[in-house]
C-alpha positions in Angstrom: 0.0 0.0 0.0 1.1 3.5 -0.7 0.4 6.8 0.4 0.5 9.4 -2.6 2.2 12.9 -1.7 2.0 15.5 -4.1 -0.7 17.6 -5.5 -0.8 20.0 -2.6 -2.3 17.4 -0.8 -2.1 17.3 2.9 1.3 14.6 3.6 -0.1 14.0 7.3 -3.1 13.3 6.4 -2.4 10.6 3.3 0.2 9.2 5.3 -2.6 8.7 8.5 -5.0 7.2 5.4 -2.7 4.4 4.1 -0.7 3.8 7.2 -4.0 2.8 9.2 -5.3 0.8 6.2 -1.9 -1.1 5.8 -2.9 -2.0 10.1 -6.4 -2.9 9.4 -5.0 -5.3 6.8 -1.3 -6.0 8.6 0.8 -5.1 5.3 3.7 -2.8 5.2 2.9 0.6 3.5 5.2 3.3 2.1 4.8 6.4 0.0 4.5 7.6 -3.8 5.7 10.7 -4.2 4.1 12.5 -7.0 3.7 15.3 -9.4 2.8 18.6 -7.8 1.7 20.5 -11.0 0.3 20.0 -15.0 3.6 20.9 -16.5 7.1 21.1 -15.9 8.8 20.9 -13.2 5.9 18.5 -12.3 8.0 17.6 -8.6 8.1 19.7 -5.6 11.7 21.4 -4.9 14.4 19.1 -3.5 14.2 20.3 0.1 10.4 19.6 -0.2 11.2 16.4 -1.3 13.5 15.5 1.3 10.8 16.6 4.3 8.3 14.7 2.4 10.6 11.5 2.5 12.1 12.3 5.9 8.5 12.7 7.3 6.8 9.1 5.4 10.6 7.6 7.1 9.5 8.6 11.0 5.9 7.9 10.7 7.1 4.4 9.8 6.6 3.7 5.7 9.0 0.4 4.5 9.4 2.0 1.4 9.0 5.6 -0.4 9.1 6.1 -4.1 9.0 9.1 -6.5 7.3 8.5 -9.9 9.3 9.8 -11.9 8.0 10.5 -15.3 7.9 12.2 -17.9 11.5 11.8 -19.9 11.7 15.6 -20.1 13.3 17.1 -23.7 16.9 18.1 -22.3 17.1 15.7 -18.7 17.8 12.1 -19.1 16.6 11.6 -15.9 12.9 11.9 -16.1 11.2 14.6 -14.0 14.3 14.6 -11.3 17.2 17.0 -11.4 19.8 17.6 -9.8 17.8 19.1 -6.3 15.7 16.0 -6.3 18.6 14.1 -6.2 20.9 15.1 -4.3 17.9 15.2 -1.8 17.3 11.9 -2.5 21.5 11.4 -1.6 20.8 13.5 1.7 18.0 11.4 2.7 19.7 8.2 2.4 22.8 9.5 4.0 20.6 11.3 7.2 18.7 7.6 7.4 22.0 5.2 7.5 24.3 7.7 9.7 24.4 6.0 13.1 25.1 9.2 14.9 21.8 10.8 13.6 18.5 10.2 15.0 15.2 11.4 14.4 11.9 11.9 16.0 9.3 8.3 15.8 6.2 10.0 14.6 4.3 6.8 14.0 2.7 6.8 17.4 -0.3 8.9 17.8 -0.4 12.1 18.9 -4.3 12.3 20.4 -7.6 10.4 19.9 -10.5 11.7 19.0 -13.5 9.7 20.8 -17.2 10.3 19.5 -20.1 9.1 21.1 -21.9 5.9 19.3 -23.8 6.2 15.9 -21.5 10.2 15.7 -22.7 11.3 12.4 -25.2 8.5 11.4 -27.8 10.8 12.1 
């Protein structure tokens, strides 16, 4: 199961939708990173890129992708340049160093609790 990021979508909140799906079911999950716009550059910037992959690493996704297409006229590399990856370098670096560590933010942070039948008129 994947979450998909991009389209000025909200990343907590697809994250949240897949990751408590991928429990109901007890698969792994990960996120998709997608396009953000209709037309060239299509990705967010690098540093956007790395906070979405940073943040789908702590709340506890097995894998994260970025869709990378089209072949643009010019880059050999689909829709990533040279931001996305030395983002993508930064990530991996930032994840493996033994020295770093970073906040677990796949625990919840509150509950919500509605009465029975909320919203069922």
């Amino acid at each position: 199961m994947f979450a998909q990021i991009g389209w000025n979508a909200s990343v907590a909140q697809q994250l949240a939708l897949v990751k408590g799906a991928a429990r109901l079911q007890n698969k792994d999950w990960g996120a998709i990173l997608t396009w953000k716009y209709y037309s060239p550059p299509y990705l967010d910037d690098g540093e956007q890129i790395y906070d979405q992959m940073l943040t789908s690493y702590q709340a506890g996704a097995k894998y994260i992708v970025i869709f990378n297409y089209p072949i643009l006229e010019g880059n050999d590399y689909g829709a990533l340049t040279d931001e996305h990856f030395d983002a993508i370098e930064r990530f991996w670096k930032d994840v493996t160093d033994k020295e770093k560590s970073f906040d677990d933010l796949s625990g919840a942070a509150a509950a919500l609790v509605l009465p029975e039948n909320y919203g069922w008129g």
